[in-house]
N, CA and C atoms as an extended XYZ file, in Angstrom:
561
Properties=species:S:1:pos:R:3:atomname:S:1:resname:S:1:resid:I:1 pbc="F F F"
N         6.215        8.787      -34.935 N   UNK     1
C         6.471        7.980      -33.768 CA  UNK     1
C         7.047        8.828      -32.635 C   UNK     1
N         7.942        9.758      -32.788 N   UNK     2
C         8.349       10.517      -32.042 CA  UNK     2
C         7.498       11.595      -31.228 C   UNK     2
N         6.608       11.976      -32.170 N   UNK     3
C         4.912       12.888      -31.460 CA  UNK     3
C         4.689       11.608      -30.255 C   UNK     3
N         4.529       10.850      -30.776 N   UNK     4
C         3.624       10.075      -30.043 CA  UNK     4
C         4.226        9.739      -28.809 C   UNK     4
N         5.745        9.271      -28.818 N   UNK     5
C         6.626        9.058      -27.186 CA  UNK     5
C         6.684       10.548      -26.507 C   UNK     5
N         6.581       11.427      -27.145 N   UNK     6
C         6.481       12.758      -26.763 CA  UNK     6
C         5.495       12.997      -25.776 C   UNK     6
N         4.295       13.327      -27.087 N   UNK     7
C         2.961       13.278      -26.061 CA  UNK     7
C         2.535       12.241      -25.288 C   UNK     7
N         2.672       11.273      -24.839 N   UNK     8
C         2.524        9.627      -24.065 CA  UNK     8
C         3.368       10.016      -23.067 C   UNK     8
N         5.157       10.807      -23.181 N   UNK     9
C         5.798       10.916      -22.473 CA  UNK     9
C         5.227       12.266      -21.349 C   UNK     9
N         4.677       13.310      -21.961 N   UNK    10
C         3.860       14.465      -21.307 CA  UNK    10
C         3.128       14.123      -20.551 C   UNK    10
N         1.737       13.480      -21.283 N   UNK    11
C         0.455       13.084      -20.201 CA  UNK    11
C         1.232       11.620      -19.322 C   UNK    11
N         2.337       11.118      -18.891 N   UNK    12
C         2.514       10.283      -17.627 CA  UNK    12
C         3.395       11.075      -16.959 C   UNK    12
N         3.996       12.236      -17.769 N   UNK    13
C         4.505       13.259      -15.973 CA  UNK    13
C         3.261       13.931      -15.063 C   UNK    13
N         2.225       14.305      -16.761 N   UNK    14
C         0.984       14.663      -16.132 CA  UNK    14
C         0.550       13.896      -14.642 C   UNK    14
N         0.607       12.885      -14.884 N   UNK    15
C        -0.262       11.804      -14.648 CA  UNK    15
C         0.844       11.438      -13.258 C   UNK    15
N         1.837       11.475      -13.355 N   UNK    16
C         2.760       11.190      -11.712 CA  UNK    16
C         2.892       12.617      -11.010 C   UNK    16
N         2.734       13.582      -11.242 N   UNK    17
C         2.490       14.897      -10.349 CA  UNK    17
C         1.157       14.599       -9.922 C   UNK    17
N         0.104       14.697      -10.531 N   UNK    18
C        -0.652       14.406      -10.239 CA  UNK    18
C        -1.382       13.289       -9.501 C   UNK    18
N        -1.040       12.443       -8.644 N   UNK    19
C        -0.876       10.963       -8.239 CA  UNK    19
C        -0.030       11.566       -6.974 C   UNK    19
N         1.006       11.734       -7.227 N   UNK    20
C         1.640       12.884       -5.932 CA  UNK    20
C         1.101       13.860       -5.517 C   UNK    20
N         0.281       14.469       -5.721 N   UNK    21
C        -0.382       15.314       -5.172 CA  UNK    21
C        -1.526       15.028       -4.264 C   UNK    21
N        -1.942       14.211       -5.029 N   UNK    22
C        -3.285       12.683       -4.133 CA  UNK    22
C        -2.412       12.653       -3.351 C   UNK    22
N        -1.564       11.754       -3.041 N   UNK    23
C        -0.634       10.966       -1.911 CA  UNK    23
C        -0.419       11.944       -1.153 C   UNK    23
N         0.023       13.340       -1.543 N   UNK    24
C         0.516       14.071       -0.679 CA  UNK    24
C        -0.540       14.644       -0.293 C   UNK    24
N        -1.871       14.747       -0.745 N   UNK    25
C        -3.228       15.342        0.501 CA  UNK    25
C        -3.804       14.365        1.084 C   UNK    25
N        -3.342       12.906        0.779 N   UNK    26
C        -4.234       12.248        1.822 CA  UNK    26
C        -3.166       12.176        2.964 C   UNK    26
N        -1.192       12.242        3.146 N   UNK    27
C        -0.493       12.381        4.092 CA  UNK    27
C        -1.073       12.824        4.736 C   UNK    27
N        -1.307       14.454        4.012 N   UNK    28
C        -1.640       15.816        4.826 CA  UNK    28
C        -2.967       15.431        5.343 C   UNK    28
N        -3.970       14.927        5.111 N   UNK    29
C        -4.860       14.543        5.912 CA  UNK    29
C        -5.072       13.621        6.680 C   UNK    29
N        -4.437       12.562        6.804 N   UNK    30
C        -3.874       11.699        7.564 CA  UNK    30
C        -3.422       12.887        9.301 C   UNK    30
N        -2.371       12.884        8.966 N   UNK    31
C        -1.480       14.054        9.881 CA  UNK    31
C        -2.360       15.279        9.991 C   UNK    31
N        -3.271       15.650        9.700 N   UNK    32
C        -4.030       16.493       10.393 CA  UNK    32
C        -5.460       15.849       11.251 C   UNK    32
N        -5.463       15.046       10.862 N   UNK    33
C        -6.722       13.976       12.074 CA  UNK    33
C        -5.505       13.713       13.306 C   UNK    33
N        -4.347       13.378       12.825 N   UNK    34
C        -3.307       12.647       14.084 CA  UNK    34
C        -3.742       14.011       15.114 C   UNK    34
N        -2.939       15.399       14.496 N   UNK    35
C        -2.571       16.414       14.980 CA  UNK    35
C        -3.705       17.005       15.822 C   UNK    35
N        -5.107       16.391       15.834 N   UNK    36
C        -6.190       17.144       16.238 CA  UNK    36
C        -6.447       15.806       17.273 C   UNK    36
N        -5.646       14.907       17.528 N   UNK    37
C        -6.251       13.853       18.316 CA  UNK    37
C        -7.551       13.387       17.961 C   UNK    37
N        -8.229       12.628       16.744 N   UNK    38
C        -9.459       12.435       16.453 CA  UNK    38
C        -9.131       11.124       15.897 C   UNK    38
N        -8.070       10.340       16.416 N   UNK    39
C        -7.548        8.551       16.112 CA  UNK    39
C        -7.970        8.166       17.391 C   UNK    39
N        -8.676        6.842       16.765 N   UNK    40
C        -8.903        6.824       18.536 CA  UNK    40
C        -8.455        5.384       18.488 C   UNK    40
N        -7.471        4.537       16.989 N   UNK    41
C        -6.788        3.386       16.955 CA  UNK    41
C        -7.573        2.270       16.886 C   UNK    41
N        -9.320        2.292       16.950 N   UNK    42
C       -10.221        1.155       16.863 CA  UNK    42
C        -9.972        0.709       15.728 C   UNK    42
N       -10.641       -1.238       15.691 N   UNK    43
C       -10.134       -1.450       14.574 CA  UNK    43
C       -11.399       -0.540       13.561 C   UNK    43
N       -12.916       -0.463       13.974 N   UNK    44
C       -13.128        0.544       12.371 CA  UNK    44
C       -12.811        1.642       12.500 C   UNK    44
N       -12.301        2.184       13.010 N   UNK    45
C       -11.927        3.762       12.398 CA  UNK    45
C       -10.675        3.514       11.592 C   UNK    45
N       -10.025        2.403       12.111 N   UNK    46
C        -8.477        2.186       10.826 CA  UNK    46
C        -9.223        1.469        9.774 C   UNK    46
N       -10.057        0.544       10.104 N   UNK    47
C       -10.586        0.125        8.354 CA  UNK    47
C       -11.243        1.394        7.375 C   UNK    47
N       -12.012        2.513        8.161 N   UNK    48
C       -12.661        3.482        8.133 CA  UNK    48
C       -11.481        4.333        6.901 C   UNK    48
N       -10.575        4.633        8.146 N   UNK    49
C        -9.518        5.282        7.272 CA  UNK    49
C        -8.511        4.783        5.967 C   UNK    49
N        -8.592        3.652        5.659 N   UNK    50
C        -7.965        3.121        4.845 CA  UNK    50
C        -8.768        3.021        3.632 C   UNK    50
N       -10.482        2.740        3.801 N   UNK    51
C       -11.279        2.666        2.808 CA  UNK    51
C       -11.142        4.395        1.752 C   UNK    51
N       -11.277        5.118        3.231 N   UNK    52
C       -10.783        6.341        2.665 CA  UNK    52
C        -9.629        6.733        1.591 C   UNK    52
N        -8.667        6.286        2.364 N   UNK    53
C        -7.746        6.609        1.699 CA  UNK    53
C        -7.305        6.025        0.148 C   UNK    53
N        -8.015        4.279        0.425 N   UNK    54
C        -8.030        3.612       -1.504 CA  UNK    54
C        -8.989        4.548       -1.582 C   UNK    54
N       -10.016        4.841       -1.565 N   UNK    55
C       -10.844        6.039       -2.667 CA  UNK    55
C       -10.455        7.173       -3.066 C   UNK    55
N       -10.032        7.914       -2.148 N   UNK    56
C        -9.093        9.007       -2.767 CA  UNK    56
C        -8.244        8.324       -3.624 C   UNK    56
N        -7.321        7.881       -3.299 N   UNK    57
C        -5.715        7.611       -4.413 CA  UNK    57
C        -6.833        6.603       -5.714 C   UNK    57
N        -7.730        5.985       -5.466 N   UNK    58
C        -8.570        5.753       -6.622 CA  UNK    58
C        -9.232        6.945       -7.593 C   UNK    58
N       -10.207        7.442       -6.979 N   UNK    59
C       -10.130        8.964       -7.519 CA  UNK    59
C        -9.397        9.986       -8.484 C   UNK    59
N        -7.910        9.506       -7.622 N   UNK    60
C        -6.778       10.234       -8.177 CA  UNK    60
C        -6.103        9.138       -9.634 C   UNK    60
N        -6.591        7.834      -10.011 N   UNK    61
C        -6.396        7.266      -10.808 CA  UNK    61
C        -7.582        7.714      -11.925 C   UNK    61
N        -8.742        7.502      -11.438 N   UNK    62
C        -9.638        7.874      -12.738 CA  UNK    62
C        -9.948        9.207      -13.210 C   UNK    62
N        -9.040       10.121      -12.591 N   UNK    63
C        -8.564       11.302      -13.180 CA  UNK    63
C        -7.490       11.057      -14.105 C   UNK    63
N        -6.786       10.549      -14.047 N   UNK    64
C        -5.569       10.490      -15.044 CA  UNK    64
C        -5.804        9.302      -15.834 C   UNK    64
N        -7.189        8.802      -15.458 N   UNK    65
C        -7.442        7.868      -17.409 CA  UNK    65
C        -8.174        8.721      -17.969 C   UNK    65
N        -8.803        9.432      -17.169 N   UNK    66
C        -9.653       10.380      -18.142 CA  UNK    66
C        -8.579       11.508      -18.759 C   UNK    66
N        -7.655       11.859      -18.009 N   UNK    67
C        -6.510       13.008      -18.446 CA  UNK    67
C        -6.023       12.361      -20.333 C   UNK    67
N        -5.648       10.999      -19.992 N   UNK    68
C        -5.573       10.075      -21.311 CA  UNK    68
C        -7.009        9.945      -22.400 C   UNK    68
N        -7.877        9.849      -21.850 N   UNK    69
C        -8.833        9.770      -22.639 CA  UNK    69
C        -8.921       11.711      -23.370 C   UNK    69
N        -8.689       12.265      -22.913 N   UNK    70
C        -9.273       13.565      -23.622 CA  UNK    70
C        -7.771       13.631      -24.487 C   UNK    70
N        -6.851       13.296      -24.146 N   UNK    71
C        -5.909       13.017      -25.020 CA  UNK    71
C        -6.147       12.704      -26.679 C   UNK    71
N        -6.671       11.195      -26.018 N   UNK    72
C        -7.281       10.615      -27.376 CA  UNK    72
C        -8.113       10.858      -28.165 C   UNK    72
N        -9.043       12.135      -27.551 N   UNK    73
C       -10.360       12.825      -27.918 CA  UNK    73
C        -9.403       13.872      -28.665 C   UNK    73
N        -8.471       14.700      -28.429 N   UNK    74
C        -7.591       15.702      -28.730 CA  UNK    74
C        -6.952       15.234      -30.003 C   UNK    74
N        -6.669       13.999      -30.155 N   UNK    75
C        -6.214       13.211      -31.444 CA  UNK    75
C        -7.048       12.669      -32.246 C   UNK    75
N        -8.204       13.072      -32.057 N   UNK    76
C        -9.512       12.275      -33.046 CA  UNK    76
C        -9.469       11.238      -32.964 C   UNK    76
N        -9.157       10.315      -32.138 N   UNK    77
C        -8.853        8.918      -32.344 CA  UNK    77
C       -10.657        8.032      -32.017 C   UNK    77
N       -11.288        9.036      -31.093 N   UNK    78
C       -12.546        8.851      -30.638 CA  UNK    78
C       -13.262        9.924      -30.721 C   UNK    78
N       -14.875        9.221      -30.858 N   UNK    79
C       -15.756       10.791      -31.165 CA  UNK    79
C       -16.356       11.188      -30.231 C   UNK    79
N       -16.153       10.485      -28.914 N   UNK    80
C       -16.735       10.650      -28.040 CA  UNK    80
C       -16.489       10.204      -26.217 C   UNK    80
N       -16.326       11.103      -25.579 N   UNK    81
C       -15.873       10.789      -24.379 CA  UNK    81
C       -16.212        9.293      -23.836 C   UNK    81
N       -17.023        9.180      -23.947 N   UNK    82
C       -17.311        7.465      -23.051 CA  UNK    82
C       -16.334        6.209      -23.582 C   UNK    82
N       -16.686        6.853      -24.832 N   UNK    83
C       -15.747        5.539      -25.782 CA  UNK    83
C       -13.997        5.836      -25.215 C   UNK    83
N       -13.629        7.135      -25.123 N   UNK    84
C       -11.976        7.169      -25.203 CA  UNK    84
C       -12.395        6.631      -23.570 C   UNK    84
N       -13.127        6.985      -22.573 N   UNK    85
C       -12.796        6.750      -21.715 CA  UNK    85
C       -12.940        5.312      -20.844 C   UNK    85
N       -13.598        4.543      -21.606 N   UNK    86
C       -13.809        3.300      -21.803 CA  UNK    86
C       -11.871        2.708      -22.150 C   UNK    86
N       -11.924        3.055      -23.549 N   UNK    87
C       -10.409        2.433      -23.892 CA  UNK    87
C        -9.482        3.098      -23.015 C   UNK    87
N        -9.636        4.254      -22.064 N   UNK    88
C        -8.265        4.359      -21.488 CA  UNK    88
C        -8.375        3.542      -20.420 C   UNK    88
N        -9.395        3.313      -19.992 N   UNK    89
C        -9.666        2.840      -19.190 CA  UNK    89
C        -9.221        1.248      -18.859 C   UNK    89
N        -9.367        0.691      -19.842 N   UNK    90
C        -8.666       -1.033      -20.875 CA  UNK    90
C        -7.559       -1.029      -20.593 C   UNK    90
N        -6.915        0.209      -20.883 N   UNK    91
C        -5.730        0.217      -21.648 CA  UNK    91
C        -4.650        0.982      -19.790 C   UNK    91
N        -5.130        1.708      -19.388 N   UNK    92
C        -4.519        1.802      -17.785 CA  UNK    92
C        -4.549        0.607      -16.772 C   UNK    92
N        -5.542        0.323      -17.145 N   UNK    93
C        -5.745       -1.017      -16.582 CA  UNK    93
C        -4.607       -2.420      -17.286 C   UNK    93
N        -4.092       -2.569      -17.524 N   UNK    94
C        -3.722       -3.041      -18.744 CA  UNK    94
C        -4.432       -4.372      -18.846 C   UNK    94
N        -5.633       -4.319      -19.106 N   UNK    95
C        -6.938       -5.417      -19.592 CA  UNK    95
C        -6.737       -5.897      -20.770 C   UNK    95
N        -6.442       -4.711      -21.454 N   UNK    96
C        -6.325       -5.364      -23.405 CA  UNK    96
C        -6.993       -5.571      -23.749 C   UNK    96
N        -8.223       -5.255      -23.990 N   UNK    97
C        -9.471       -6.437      -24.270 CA  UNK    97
C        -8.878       -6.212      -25.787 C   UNK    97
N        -9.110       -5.580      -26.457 N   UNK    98
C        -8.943       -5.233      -28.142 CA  UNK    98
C       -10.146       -4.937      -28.777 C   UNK    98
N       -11.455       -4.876      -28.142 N   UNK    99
C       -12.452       -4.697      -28.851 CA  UNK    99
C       -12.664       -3.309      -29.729 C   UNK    99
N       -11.968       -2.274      -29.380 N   UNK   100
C       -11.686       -0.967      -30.184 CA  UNK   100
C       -10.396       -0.389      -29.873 C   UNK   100
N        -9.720       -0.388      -30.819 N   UNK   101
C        -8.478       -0.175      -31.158 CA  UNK   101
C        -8.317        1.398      -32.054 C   UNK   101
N        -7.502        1.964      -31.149 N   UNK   102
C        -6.830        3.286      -32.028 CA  UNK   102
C        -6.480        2.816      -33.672 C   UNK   102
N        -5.795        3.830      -34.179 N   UNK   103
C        -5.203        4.276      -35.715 CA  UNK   103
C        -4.167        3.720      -35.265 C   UNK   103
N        -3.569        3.067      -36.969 N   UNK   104
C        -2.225        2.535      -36.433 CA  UNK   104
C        -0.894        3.795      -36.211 C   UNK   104
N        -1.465        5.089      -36.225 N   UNK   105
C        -0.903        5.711      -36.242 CA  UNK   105
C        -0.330        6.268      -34.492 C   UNK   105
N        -1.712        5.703      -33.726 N   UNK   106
C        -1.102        6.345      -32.602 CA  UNK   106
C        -1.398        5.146      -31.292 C   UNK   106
N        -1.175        3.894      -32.025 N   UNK   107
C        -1.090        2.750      -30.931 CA  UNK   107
C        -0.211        3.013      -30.127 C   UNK   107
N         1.172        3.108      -30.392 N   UNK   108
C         2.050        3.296      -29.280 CA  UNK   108
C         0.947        4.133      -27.852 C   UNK   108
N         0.502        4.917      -28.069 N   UNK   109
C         0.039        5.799      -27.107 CA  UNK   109
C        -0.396        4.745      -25.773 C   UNK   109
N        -1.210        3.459      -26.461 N   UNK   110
C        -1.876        2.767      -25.887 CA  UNK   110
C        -0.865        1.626      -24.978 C   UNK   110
N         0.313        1.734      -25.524 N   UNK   111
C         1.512        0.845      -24.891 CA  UNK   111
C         2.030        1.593      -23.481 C   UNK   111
N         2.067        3.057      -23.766 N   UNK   112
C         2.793        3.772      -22.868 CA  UNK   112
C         1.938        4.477      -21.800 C   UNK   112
N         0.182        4.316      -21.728 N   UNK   113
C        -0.932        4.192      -21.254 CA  UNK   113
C        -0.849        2.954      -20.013 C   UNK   113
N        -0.392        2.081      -20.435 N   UNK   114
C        -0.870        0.920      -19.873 CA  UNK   114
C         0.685        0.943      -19.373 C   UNK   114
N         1.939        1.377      -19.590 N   UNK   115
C         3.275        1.503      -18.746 CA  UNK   115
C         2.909        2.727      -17.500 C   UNK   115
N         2.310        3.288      -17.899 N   UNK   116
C         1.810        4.623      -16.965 CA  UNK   116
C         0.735        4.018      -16.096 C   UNK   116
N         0.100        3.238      -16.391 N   UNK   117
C        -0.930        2.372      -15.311 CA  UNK   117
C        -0.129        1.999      -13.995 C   UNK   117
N         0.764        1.092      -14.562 N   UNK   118
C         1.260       -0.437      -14.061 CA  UNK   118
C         1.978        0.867      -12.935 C   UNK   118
N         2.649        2.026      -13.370 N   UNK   119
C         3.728        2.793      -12.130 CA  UNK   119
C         2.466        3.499      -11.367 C   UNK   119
N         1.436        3.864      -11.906 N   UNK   120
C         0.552        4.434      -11.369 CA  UNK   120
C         0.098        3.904       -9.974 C   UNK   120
N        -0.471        2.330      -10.179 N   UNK   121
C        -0.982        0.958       -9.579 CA  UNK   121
C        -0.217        0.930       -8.451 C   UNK   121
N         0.863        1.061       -8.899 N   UNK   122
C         2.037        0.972       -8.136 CA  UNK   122
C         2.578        1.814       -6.959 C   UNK   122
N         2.267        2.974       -7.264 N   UNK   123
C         2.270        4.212       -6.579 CA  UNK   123
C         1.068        4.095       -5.863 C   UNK   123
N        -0.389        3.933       -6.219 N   UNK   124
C        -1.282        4.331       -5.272 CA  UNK   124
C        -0.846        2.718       -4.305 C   UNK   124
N        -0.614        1.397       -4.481 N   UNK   125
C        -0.158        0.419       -3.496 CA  UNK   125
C         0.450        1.140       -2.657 C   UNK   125
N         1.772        1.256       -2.990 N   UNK   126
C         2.700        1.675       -1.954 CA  UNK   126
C         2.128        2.968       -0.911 C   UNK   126
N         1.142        3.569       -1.364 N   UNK   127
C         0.514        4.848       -0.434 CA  UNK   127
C        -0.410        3.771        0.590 C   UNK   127
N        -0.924        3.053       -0.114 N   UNK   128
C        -1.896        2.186        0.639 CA  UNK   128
C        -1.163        1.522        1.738 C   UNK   128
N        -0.220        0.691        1.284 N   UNK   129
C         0.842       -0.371        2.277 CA  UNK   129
C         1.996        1.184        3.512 C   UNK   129
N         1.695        2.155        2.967 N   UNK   130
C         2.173        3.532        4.170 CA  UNK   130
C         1.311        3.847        5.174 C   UNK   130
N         0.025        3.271        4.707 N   UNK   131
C        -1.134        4.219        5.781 CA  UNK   131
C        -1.445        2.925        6.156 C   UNK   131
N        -1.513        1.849        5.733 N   UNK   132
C        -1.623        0.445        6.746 CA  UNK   132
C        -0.405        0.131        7.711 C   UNK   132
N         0.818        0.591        7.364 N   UNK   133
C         1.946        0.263        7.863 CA  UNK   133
C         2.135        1.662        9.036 C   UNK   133
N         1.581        2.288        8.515 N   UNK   134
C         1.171        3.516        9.895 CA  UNK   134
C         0.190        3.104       11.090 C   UNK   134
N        -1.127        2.472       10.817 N   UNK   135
C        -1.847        1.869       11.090 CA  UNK   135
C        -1.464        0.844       12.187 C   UNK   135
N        -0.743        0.588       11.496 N   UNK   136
C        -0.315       -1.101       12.915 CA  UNK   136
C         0.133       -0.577       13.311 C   UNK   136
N         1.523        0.675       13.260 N   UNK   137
C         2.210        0.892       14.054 CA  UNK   137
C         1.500        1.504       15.600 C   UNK   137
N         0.481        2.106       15.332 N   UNK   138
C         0.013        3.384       16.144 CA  UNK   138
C        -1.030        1.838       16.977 C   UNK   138
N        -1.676        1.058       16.407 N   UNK   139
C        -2.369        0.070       17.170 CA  UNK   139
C        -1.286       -0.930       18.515 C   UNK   139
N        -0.277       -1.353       17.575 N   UNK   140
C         0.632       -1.780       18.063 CA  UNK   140
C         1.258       -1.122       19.608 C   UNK   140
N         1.934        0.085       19.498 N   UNK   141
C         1.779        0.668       20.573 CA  UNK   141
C         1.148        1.292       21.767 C   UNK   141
N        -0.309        1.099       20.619 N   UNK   142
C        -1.143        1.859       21.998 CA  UNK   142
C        -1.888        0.565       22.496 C   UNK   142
N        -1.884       -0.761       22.114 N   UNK   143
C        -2.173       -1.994       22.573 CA  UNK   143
C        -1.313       -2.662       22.785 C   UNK   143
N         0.204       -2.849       23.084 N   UNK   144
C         1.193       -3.460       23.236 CA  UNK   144
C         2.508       -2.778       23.388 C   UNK   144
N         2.623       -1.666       24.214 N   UNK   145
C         3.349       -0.580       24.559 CA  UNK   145
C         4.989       -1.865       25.086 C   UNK   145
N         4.724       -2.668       25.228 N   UNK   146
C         6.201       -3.709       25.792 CA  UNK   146
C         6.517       -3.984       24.393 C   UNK   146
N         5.812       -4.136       23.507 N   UNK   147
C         6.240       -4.802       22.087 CA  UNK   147
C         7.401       -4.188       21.674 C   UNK   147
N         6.451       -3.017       21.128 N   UNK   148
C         7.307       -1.282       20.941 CA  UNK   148
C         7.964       -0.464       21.409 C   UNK   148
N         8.377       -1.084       22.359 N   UNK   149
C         9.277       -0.259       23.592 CA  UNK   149
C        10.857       -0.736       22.903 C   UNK   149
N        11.256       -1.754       22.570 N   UNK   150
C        12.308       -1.917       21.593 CA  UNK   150
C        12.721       -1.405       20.914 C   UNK   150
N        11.977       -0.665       19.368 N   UNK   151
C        12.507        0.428       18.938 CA  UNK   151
C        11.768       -0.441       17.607 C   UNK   151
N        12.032       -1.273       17.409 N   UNK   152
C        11.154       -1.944       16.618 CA  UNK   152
C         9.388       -1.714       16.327 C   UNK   152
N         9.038       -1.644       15.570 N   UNK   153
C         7.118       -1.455       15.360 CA  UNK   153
C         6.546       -1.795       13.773 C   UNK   153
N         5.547       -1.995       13.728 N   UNK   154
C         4.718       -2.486       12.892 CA  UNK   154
C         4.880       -4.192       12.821 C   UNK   154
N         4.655       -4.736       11.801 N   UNK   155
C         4.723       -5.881       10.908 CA  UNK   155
C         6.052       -6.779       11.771 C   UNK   155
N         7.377       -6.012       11.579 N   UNK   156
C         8.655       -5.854       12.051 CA  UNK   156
C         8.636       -6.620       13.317 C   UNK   156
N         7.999       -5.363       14.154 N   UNK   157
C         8.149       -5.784       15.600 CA  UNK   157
C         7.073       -7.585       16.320 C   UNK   157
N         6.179       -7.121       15.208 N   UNK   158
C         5.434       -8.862       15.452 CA  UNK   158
C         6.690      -10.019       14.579 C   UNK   158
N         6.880       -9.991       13.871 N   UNK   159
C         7.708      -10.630       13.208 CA  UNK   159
C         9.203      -10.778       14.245 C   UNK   159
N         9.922      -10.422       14.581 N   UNK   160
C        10.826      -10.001       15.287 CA  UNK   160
C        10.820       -9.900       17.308 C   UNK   160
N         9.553       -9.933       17.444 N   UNK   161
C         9.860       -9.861       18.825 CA  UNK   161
C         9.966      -11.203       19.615 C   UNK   161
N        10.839      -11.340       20.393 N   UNK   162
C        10.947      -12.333       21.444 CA  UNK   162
C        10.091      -13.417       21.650 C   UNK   162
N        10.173      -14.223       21.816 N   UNK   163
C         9.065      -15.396       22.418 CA  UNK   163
C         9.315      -15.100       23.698 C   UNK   163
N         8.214      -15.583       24.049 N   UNK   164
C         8.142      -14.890       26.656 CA  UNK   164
C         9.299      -16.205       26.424 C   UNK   164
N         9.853      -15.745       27.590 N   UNK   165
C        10.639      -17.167       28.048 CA  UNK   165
C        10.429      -18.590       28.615 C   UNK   165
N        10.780      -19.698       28.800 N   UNK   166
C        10.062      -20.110       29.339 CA  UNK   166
C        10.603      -20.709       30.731 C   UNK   166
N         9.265      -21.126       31.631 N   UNK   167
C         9.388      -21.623       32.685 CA  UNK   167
C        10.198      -22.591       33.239 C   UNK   167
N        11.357      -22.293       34.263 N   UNK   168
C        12.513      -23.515       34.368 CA  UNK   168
C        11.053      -24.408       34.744 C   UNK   168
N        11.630      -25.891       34.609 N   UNK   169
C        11.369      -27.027       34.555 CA  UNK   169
C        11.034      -27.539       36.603 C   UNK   169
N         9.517      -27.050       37.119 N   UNK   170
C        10.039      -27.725       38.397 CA  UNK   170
C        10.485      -28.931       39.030 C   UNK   170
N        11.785      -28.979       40.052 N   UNK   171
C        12.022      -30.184       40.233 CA  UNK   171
C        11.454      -31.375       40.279 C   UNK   171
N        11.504      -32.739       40.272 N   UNK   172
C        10.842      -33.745       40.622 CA  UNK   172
C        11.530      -34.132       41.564 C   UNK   172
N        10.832      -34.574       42.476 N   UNK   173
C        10.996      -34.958       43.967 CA  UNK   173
C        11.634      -36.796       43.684 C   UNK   173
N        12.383      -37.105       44.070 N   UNK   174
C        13.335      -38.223       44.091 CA  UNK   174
C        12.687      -39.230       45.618 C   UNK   174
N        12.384      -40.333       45.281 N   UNK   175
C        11.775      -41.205       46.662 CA  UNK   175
C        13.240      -41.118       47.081 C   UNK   175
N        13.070      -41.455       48.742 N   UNK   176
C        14.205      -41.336       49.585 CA  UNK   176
C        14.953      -43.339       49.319 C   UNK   176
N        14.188      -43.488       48.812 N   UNK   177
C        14.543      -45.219       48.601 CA  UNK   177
C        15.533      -45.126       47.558 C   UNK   177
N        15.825      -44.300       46.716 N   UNK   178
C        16.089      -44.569       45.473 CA  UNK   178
C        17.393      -43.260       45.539 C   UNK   178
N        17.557      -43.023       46.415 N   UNK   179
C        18.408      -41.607       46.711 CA  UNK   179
C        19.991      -42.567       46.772 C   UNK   179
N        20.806      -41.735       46.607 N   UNK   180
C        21.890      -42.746       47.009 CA  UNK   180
C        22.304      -42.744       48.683 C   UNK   180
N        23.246      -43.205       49.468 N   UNK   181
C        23.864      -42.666       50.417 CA  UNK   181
C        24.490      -41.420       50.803 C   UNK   181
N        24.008      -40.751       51.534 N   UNK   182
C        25.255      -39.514       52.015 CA  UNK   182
C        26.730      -39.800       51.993 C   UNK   182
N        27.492      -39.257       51.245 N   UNK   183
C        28.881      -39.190       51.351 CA  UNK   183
C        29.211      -38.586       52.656 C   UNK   183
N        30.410      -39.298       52.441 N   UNK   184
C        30.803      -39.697       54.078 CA  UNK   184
C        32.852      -38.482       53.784 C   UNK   184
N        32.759      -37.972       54.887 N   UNK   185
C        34.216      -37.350       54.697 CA  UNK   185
C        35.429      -38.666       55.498 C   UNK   185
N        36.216      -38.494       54.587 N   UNK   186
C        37.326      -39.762       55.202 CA  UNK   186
C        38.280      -39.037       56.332 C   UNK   186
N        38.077      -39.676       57.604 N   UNK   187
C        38.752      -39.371       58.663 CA  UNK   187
C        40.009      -39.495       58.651 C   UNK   187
């Protein structure tokens, strides 16, 4: 049991350096389109760039089920790549189906597979909700420069900004019939 939190514990540092390293070249590529002025803030070039960016950090996930699957290939548990990579695949996902199941010797693997998913999932979201939350910001200002002039931006600054004020109320004109008398000063 202890092999097994061991190695399970190895391939998900594997597996979060690696995931960071995604995140950190799509930053870096992000910030090198900024740096070359080639944003031009439309909405498809931000859908453009975001599709991008889930495929990469996707990419960077079905590398590290397959990192698990040769694992399981490394443990005889499967005779053949499609199959481990099928079940890591179940099992990162945390699907469960159960239709092929490891040795009871190295199930755990498949528990701490599918704990390594869920932070994985998790990690490529939060990269996703950075480059959308970058996204508004840069739209936001370059289409609503009064919004963002606050200090406030993104999500935030729509959420948070001011309602316009509104218009005093113009007078209504009073018939002269209905007016009272002029006050009078007492002599």
């Amino acid at each position: 049991m202890i092999a097994n939190v061991l190695l399970g514990c190895a391939t998900m540092v594997a597996c979060i350096v690696l995931q960071c390293l995604v995140v950190a070249l799509v930053l870096l590529y992000l910030r090198n389109r900024q740096a070359a002025r080639r944003l031009r803030g439309t909405f498809w070039e931000s859908a453009r760039l975001l599709i991008e960016t889930m495929l990469i950090l996707l990419v960077g996930n079905l590398v590290q089920i397959a990192l698990w699957a040769c694992l399981f290939l490394q443990l005889d548990e499967f005779s053949d790549f499609p199959t481990a990579y099928y079940h890591s695949t179940v099992n990162f996902s945390t699907l469960g189906y159960g239709d092929i199941v490891m040795s009871e010797e190295r199930r755990l693997l498949g528990g701490l597979e599918a704990a390594n998913g869920v932070l994985m999932f998790g990690l490529t979201t939060s990269a996703l909700y950075a480059v959308v939350q970058a996204l508004s910001q840069r739209v936001l200002r370059q289409h609503f420069p009064k919004l963002s002039a606050g200090g406030a931006t993104g999500v935030h600054a729509v959420a948070t900004a001011a309602p316009p004020a509104p218009e005093p109320p113009a007078p209504v004109p009073v018939p002269s019939s209905q007016r009272p008398p002029p006050m009078t000063r007492p002599k």
